[in-house]
C-alpha positions as a Markdown table, in Angstrom:
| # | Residue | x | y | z |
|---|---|---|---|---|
| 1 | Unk | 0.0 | 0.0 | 0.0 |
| 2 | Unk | 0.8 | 3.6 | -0.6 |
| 3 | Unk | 0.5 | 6.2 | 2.3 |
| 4 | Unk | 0.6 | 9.5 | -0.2 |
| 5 | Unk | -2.4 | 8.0 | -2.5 |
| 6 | Unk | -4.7 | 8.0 | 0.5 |
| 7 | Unk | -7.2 | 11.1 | 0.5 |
| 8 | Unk | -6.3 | 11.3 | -3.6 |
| 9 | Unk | -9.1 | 12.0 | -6.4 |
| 10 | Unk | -8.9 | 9.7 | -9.5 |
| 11 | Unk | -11.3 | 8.9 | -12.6 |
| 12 | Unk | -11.1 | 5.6 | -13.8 |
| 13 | Unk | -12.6 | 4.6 | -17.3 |
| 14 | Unk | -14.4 | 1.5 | -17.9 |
| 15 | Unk | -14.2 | 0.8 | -14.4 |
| 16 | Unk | -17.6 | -1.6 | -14.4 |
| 17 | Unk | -15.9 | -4.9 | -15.0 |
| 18 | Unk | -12.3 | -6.3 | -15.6 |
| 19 | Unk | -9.0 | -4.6 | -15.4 |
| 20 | Unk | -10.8 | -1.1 | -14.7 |
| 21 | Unk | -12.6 | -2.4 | -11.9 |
| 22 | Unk | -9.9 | -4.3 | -10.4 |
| 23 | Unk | -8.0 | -0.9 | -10.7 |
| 24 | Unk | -11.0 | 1.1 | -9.4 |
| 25 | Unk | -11.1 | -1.8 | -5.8 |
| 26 | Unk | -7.5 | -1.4 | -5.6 |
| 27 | Unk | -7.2 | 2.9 | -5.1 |
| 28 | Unk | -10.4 | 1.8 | -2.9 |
| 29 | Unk | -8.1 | 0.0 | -1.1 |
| 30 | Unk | -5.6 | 2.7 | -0.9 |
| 31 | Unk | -8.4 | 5.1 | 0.5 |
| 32 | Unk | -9.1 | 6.8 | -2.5 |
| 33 | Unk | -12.0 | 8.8 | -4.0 |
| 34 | Unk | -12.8 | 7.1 | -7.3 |
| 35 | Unk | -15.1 | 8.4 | -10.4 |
| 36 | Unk | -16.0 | 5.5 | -11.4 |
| 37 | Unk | -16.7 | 5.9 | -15.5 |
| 38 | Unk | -19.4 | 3.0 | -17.1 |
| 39 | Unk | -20.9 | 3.1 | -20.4 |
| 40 | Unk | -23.6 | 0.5 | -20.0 |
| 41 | Unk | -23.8 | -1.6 | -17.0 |
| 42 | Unk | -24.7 | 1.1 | -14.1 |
| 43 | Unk | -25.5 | -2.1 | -11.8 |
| 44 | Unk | -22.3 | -3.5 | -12.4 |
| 45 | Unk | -20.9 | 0.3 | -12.1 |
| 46 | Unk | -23.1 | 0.4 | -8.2 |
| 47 | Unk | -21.0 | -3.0 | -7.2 |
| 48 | Unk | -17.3 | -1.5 | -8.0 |
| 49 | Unk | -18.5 | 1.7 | -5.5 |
| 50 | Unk | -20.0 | -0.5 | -2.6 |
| 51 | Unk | -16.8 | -2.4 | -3.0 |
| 52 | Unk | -14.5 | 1.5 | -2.7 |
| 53 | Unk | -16.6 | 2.2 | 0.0 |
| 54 | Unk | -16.3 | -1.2 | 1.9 |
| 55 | Unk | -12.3 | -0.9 | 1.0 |
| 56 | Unk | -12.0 | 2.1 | 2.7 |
| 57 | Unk | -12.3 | 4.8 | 0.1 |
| 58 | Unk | -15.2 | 7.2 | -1.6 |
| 59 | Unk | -16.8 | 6.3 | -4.9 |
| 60 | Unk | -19.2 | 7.8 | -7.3 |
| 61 | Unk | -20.7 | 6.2 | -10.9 |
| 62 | Unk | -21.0 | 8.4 | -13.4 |
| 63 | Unk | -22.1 | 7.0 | -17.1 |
| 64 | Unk | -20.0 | 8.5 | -20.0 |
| 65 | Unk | -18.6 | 7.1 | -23.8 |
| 66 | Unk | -15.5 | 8.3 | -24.2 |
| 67 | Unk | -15.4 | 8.6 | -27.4 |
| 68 | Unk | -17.1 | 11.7 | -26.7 |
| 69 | Unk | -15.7 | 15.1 | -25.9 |
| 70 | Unk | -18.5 | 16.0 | -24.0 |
| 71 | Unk | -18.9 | 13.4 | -21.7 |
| 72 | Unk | -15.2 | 12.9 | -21.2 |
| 73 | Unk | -15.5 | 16.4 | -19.7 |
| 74 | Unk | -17.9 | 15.6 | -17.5 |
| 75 | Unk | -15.9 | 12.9 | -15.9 |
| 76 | Unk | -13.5 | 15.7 | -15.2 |
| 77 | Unk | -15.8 | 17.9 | -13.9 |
| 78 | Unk | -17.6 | 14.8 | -11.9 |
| 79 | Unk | -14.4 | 14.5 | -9.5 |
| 80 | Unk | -14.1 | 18.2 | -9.0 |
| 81 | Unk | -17.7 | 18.5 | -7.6 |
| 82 | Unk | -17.7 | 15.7 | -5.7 |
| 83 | Unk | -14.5 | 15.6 | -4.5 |
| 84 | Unk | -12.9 | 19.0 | -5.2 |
| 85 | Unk | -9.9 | 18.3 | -7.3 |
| 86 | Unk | -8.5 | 15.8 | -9.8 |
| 87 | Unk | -4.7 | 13.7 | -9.0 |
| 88 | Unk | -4.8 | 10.7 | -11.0 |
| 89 | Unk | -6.5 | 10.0 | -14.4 |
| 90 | Unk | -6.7 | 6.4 | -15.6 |
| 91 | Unk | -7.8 | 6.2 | -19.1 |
| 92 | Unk | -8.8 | 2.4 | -19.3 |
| 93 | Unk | -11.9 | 1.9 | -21.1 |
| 94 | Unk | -11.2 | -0.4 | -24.8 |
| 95 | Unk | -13.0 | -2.4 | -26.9 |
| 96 | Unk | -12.0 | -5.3 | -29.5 |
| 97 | Unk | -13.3 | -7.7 | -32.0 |
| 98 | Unk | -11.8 | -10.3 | -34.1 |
| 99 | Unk | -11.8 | -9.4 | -37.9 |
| 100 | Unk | -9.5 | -10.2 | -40.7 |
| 101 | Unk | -8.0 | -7.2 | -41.7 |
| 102 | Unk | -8.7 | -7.3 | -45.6 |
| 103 | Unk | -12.9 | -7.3 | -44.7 |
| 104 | Unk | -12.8 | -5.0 | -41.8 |
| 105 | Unk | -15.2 | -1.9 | -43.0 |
| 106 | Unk | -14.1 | 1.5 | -41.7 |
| 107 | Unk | -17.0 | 1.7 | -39.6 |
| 108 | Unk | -15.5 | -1.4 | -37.8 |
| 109 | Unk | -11.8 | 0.8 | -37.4 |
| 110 | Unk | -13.3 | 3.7 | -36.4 |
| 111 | Unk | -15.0 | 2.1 | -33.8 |
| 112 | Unk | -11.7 | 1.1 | -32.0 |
| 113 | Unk | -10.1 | 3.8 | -32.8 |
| 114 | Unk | -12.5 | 6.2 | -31.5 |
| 115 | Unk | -12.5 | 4.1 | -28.2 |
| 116 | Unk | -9.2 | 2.9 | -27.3 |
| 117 | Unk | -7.4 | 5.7 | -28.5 |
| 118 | Unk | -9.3 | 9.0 | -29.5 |
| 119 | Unk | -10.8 | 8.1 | -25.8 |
| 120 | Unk | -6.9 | 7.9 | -24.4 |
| 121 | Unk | -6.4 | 10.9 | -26.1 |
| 122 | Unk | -9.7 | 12.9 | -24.5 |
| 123 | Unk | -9.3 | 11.6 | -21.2 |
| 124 | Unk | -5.2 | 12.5 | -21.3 |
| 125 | Unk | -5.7 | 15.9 | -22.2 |
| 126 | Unk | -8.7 | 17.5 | -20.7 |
| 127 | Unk | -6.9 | 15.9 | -16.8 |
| 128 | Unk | -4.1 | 17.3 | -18.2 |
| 129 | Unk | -5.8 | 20.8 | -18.9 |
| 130 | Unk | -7.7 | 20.7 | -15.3 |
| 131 | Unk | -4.1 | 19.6 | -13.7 |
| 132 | Unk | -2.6 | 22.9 | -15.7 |
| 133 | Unk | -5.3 | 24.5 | -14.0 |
| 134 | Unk | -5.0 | 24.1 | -10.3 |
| 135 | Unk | -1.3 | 23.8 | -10.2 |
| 136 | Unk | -1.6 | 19.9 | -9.6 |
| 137 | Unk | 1.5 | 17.8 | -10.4 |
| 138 | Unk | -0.7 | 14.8 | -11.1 |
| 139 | Unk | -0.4 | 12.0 | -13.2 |
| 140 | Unk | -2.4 | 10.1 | -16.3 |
| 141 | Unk | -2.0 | 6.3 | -16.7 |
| 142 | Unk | -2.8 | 5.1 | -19.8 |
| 143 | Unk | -3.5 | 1.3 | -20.4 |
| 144 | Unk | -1.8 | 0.0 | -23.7 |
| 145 | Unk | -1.4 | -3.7 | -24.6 |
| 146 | Unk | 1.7 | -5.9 | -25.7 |
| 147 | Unk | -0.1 | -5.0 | -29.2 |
| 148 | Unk | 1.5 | -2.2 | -28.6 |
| 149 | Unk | 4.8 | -3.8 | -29.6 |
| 150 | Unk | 3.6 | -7.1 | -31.0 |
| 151 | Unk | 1.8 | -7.1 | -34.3 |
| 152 | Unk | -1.9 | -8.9 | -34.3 |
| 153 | Unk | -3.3 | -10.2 | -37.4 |
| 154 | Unk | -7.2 | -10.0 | -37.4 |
| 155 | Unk | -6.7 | -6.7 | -34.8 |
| 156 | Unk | -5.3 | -4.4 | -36.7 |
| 157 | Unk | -7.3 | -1.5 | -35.2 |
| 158 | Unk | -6.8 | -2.4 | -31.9 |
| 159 | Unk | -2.9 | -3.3 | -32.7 |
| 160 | Unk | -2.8 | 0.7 | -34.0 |
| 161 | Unk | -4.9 | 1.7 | -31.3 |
| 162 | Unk | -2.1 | 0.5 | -29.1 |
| 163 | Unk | 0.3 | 1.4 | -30.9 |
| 164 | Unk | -1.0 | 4.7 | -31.4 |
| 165 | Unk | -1.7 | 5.1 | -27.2 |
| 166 | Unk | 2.3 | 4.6 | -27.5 |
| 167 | Unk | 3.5 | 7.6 | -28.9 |
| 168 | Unk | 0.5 | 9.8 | -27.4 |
| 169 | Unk | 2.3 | 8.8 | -24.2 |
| 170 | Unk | 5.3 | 9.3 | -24.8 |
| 171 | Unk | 4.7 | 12.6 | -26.5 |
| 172 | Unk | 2.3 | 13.7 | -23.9 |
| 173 | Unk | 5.2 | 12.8 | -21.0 |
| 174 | Unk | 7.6 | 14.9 | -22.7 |
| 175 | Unk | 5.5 | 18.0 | -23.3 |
| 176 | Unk | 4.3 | 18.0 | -19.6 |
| 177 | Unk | 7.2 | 17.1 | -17.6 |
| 178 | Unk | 8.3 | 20.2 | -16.3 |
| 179 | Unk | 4.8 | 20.7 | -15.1 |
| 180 | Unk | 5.1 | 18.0 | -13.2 |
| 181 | Unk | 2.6 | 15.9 | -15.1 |
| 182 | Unk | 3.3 | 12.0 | -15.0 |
| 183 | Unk | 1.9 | 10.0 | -18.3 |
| 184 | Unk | 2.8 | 6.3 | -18.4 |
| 185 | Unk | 1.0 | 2.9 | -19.8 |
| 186 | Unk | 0.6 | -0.1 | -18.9 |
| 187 | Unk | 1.1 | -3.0 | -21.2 |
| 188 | Unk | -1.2 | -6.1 | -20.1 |
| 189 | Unk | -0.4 | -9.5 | -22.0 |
| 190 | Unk | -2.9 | -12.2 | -21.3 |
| 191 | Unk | -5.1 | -11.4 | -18.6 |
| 192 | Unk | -8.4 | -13.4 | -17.0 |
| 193 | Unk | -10.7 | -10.9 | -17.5 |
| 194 | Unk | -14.6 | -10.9 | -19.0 |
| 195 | Unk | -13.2 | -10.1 | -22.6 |
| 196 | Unk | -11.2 | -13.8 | -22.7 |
| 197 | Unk | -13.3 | -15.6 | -20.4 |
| 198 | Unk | -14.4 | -17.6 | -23.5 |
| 199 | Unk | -11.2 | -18.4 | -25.2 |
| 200 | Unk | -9.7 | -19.4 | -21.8 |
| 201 | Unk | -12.7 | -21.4 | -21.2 |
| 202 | Unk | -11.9 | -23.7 | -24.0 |
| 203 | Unk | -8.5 | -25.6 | -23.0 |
| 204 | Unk | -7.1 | -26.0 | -26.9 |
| 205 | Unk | -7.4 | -22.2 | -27.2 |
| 206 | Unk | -5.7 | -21.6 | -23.6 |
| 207 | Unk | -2.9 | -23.5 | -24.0 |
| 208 | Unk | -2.1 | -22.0 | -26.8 |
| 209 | Unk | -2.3 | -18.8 | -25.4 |
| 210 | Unk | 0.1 | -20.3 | -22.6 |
| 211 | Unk | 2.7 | -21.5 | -25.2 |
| 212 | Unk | 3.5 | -17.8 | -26.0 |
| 213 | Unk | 4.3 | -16.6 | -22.5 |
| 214 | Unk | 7.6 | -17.7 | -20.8 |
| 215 | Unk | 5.7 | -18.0 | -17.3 |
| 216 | Unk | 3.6 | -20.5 | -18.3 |
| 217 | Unk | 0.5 | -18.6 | -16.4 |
| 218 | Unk | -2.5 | -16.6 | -17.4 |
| 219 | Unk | -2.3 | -13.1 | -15.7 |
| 220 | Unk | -5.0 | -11.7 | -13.0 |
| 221 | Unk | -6.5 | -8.1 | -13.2 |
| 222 | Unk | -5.1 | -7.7 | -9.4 |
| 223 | Unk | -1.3 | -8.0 | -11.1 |
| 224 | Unk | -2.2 | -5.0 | -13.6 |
| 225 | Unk | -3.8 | -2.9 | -10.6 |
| 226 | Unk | -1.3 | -3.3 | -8.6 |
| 227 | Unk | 1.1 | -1.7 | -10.9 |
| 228 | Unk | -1.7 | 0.7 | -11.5 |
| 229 | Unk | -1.3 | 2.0 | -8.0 |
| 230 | Unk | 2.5 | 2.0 | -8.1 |
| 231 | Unk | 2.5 | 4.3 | -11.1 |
| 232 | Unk | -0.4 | 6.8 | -9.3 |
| 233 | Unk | 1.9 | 6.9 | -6.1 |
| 234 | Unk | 5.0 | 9.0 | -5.3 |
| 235 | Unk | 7.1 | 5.9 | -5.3 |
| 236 | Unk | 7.1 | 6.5 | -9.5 |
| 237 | Unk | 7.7 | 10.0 | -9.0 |
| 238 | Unk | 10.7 | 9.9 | -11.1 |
| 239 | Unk | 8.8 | 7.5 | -13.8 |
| 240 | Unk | 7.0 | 9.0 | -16.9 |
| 241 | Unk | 6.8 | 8.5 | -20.8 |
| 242 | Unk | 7.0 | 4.4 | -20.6 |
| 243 | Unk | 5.6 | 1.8 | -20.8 |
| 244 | Unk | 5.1 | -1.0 | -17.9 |
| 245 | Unk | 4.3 | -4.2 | -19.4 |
| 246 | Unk | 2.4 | -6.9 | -17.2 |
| 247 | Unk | 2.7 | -10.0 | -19.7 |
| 248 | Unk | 4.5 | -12.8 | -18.4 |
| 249 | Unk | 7.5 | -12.1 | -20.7 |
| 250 | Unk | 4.9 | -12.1 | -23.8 |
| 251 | Unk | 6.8 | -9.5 | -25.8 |
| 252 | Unk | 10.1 | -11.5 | -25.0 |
| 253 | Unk | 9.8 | -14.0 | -28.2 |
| 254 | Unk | 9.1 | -16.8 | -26.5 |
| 255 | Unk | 9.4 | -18.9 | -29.6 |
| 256 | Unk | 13.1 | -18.2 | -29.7 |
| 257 | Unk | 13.4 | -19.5 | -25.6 |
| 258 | Unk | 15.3 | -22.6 | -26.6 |
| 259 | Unk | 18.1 | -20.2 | -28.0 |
| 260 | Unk | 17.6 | -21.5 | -31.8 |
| 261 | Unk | 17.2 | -19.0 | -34.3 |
């Protein structure tokens, strides 16, 4: 646990299931005050604030697409009025879907791209605008993929998504460092969350999956918050424009781990 996140304000996107909730529990657990952002499932959304609450910190759901200007402001302006200020922004909230790349309309591209990373780039800058501000020397976490690094054939939106989220980091970090803005990502490989609760359900397709990670072990959401909260606290107060990848060596080519090649 970190001592300087208690008392802290952050919005987390997509924050009604998988690694957005997970992330949203853990500042909970670190005795933060959490907007917690859902597009559709406001139930779901109620359970990840009872569970703040219970943890030891403040919550609040507020519905929002962040693919929209608009609403993405009103996540900022959400934490400021119910908890007067803004320190940590985490823009979660993705989407994906399996679609080889030569039938893939550019409905279907937008779609991502207007999610995972028009969304990154909305929820990055207007925290970044409110932290200019107030004088706040906060920070913006970002959640990437190993697609950010690792080419995905049948993904290629969410690959360039990814990649994309990449250099908005990094180019966000640099501009904003001698304000004392942190920007970083985080880099999940294979993680047992909602989105591959199918795949991993059907043993052929998770071992498979297993066979390209060095560890040998599917990842939990609890792994990714935890570097989540690491990256919010002081202790990565020297840490910005990079990239913390929580894969199980998946980016290492593990087909090359016999040394042949």
């Amino acid at each position: 646990m970190y001592e300087d996140l208690q008392g802290k304000v952050a919005v987390v996107t997509g924050a009604s299931s998988g690694l957005g909730k997970a992330i949203a529990v853990r500042f909970g657990q670190e005795k933060m005050n959490v907007i917690v952002n859902y597009l559709n499932n406001p139930d779901e959304a109620e359970e990840v604030v009872t569970a703040i609450k219970h943890a030891g910190g403040d919550a609040a759901a507020v519905q929002g697409d962040v693919s929209k200007e608009a609403d993405v402001a009103g996540l900022i302006e959400a934490a400021h009025d119910r908890f007067g200020t803004l320190d940590v922004m985490m823009n979660n909230a993705g989407i994906q879907k399996e679609i080889e790349s030569h039938t893939m309309s550019l409905a279907d591209y937008e779609k991502v791209i207007s999610v995972n990373l028009s969304g990154t780039f909305l929820g990055s800058t207007k925290a970044i605008a409110y932290m200019l501000e107030h004088g706040i020397k906060g920070c913006v976490i970002n959640m990437s993929s190993v697609h950010e690094v690792i080419p995905w054939p049948h993904f290629v939106h969410y690959a360039s998504s990814k990649g994309g989220i990449k250099m908005l980091t990094q180019t966000l970090a640099l501009e904003y460092a001698a304000k004392g803005i942190r920007v970083n990502n985080i880099g999940p490989g294979a993680i047992n969350t909602p989105i591959n609760a199918e795949k991993f359900a059907d043993e052929e397709a998770k071992q498979e999956v297993l066979s390209m990670i060095p560890m040998k072990e599917i990842g939990e959401p609890e792994q990714v918050a935890s570097i989540a909260a690491f990256l919010a606290s002081e202790q990565a107060g020297y840490v910005t424009g990079t990239t913390l990848f929580v894969d199980g060596g998946m980016k290492l080519y593990p087909s090359f781990r016999a040394g042949k090649g």
